[in-house]
C-alpha positions as semicolon CSV with decimal commas, in nm:
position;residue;x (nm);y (nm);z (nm)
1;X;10,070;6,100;7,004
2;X;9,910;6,079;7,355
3;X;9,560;5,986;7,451
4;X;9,416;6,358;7,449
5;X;9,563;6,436;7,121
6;X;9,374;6,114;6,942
7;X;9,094;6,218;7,112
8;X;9,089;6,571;6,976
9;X;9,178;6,467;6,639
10;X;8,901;6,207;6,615
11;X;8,604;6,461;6,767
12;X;8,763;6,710;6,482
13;X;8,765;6,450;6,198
14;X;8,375;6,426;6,275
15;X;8,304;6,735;6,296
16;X;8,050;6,908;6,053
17;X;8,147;7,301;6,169
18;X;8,497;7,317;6,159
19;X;8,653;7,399;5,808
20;X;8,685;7,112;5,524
21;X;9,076;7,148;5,541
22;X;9,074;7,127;5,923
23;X;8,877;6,805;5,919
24;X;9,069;6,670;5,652
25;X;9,464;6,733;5,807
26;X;9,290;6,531;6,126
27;X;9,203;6,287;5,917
28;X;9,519;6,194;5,751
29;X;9,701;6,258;6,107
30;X;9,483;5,980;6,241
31;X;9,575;5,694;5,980
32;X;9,893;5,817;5,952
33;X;9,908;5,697;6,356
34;X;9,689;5,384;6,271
35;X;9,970;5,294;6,036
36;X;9,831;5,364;5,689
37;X;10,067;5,374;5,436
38;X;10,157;5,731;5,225
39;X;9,989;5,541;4,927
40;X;9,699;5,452;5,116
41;X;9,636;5,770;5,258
42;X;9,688;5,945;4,872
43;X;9,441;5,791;4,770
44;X;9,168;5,778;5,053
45;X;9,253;6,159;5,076
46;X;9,278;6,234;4,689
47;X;9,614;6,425;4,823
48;X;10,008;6,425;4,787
49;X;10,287;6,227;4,965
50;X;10,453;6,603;4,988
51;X;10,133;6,706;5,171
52;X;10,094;6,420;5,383
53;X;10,484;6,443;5,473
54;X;10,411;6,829;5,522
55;X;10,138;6,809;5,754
56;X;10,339;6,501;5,956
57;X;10,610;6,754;6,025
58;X;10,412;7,018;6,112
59;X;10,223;6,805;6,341
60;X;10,551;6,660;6,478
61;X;10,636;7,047;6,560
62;X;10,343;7,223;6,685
63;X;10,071;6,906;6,759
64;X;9,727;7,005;6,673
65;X;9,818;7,364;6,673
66;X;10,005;7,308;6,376
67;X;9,748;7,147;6,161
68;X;9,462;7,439;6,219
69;X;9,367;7,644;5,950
70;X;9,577;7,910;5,810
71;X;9,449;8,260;5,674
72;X;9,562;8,381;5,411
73;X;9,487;8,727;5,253
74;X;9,413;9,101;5,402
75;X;9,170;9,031;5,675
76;X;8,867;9,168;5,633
77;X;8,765;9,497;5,708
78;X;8,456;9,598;5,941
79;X;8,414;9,969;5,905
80;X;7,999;10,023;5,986
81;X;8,040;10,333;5,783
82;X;8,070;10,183;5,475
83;X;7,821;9,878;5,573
84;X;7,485;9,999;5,393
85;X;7,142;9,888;5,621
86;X;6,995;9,612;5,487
């Protein structure tokens, strides 16, 4: 992990407007590189050793890319015709 990425991770794990899961995937990628131990991170996390060794990989792969939000679902549709005034 370089320098910039710890940085990035830490201003994201404080963060009060980027979403829960966000916040919480920089979380456990931060003690993960302090260290912390699966079990410790299960249970300051309330999460999974398969979810903390997913999110490892994936931020092995893609760095912080990797660990942002993913949508799932039909995005949403913005037709103004059907949008009544309020």
């Amino acid at each position: 992990m370089t320098d910039e990425q710890r940085n990035e991770l830490r201003r994201m794990s404080l963060s009060r407007s980027l979403p829960a899961g966000d916040v919480f995937r920089a979380r456990l990628i931060l003690m993960l590189a302090e260290g912390r131990s699966y079990a410790e991170i299960q249970q300051r996390l309330d999460t999974t050793a398969p979810a903390v060794s997913r999110w490892r990989q994936r931020f092995a792969e893609n760095g912080i890319a990797g660990l942002m939000q993913e949508r799932h679902g039909r995005k949403r549709k913005n037709d103004s015709a059907q949008m009544s005034p309020v």
